[in-house]
C-alpha positions in Angstrom: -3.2 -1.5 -20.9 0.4 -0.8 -20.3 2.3 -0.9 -16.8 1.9 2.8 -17.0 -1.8 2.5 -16.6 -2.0 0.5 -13.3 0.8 3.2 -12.1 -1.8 5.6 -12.9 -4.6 4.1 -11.0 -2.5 3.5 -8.0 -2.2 7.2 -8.0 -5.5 8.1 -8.3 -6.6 5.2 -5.5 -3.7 7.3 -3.0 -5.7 10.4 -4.2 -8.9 9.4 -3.6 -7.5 8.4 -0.1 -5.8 11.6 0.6 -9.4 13.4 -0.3 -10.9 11.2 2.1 -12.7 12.6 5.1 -10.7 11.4 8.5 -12.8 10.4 11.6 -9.5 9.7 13.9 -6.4 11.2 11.8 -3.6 8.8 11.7 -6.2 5.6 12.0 -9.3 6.1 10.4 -10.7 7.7 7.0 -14.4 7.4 5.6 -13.8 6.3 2.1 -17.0 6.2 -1.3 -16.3 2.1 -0.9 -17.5 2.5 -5.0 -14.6 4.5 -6.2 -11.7 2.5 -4.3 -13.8 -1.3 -6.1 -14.3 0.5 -9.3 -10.0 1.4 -9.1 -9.2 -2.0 -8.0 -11.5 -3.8 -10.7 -9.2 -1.3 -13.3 -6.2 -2.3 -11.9 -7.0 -6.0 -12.1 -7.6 -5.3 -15.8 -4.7 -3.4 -16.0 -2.6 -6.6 -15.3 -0.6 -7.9 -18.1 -2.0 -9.7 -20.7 0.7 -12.4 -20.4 -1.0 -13.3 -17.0 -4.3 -13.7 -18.9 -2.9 -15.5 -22.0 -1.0 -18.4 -19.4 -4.9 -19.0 -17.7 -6.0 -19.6 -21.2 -3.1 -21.2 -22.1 -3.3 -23.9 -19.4 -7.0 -24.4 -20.1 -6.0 -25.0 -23.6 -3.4 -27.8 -22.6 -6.3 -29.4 -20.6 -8.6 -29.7 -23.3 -6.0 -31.1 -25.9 -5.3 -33.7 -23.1 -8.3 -34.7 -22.9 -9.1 -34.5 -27.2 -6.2 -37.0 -27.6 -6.8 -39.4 -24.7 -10.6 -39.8 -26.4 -8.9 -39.9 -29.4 -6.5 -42.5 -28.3 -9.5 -44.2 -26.4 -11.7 -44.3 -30.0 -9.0 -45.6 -31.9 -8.4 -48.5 -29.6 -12.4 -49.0 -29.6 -12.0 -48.9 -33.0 -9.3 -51.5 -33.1 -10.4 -53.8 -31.0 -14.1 -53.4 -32.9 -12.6 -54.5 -36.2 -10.4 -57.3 -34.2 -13.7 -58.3 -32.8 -15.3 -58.1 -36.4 -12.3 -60.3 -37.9 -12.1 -62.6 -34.5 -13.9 -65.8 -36.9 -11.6 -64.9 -40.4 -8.5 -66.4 -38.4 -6.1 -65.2 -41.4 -6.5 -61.7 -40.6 -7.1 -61.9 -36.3 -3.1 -62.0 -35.9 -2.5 -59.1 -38.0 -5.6 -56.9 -36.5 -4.2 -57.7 -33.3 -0.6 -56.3 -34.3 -2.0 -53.5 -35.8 -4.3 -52.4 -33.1 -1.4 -52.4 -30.6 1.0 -51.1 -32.7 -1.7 -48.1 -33.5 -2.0 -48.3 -29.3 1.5 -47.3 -29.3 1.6 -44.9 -31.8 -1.3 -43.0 -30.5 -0.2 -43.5 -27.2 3.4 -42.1 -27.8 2.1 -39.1 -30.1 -0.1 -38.2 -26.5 2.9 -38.3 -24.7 4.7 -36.2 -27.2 2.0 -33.5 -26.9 1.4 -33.8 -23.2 5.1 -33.4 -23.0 5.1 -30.2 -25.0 2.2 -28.3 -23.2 3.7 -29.0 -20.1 6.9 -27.7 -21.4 5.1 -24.8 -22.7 3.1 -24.6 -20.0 5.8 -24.4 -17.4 7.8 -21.4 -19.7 4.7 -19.4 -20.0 4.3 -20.0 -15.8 7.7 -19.0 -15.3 7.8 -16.1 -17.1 4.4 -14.9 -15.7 5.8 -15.6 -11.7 8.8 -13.6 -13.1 6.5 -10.7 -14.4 4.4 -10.6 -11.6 7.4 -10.8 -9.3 8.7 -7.5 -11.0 5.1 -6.0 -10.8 4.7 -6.9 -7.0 8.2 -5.5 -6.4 7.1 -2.3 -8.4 3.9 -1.8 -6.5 5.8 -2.7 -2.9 8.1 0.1 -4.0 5.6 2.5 -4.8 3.0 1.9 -1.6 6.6 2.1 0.4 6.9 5.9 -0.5 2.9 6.2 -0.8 3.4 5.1 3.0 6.3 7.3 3.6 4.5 10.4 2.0 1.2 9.8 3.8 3.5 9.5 7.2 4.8 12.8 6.4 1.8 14.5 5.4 0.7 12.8 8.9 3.5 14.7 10.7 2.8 18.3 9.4 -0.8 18.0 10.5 -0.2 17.1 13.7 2.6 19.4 14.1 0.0 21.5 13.0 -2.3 20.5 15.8 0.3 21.2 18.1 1.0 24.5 17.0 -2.4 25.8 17.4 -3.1 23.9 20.5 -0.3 25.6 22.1 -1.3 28.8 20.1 -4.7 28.9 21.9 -2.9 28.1 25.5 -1.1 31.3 25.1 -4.5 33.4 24.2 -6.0 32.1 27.0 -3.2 33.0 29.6 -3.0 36.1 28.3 -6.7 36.7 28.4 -6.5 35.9 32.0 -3.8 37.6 32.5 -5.2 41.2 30.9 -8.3 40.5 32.5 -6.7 39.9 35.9 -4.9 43.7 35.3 -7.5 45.6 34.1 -9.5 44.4 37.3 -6.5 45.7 39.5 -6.6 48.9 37.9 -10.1 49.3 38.2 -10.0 48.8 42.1 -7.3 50.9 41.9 -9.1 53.5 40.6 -12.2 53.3 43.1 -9.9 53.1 45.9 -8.4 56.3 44.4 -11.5 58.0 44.3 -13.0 56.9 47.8 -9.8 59.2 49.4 
């Protein structure tokens, strides 16, 4: 999936949080806990493939390690078998022996060859992957920053909001009072008037 992708789901994870039903605005939302793990799994698959390939990559260079140091190993069995095998024809023990360690060598310097390339390898692929995700963790700071931002906004407005009405309702109920408190002064007005 391209970068675009886990963009996308990041959206729809601040979405799906903005939907949410608050309990105490400002501090606490109830959340469906199977949407938000369903978008993270996504995003997790959304990461790029580079990331994936190094794992497998790494695991690769283990397993040739270990092929070529049994390989190494079985060769020098093998060796030291036939060296064994010759020990009584004493015209051939001298040259077994120099052939086995000079196979030894061989073997062992063609193992440090290849160790010495998947570790070089190894270390390029890690590097680029820290730079990638580097770049991808700087994208996604970036983005929760204003996802942050925009929720502390939205935040703002509500409560101005809050404020608004609450001072809204004040003002009905002093003016209630107040209209009540005249029309009961008129009223006794009135009686007194007609009591003359």
């Amino acid at each position: 999936m391209q970068q675009n992708g886990v963009f996308d789901l990041l959206k729809m994870l601040e979405l799906n949080i903005d939907e949410s039903f608050p309990i105490i605005p400002g501090r606490f939302v109830v959340v469906n806990p199977k949407e938000i793990e369903t978008l993270i799994d996504r995003i997790y698959a959304s990461l790029p493939v580079e990331v994936q390939e190094a794992r497998a990559f790494l695991r690769r260079r283990d397993e040739m390690q270990m092929e070529a140091q049994q390989k190494a190993e079985k060769i020098i069995a093998d060796a030291q078998s036939e060296a064994d095998r010759k020990l009584s024809e004493a015209d051939f023990i001298k040259a077994v022996e120099r052939e086995g360690i000079r196979i030894r060598n061989q073997v062992q310097e063609e193992c440090e060859e290849l160790k010495r390339k998947a570790l070089e390898e190894a270390e390029n692929i890690r590097m680029q992957a820290a730079q990638d995700a580097l770049k991808t963790k700087e994208g996604a700071d970036l983005f929760a920053e204003k996802v942050l931002t925009d929720l502390e906004q939205k935040l703002a407005q509500q409560q101005q909001l809050i404020k608004n009405g609450q001072i809204y309702l004040e003002q009905l109920r002093n003016s209630s009072v107040g209209d009540f408190g005249s029309k009961y002064e008129n009223s006794a007005n009135t009686e007194d008037y007609a009591t003359r």
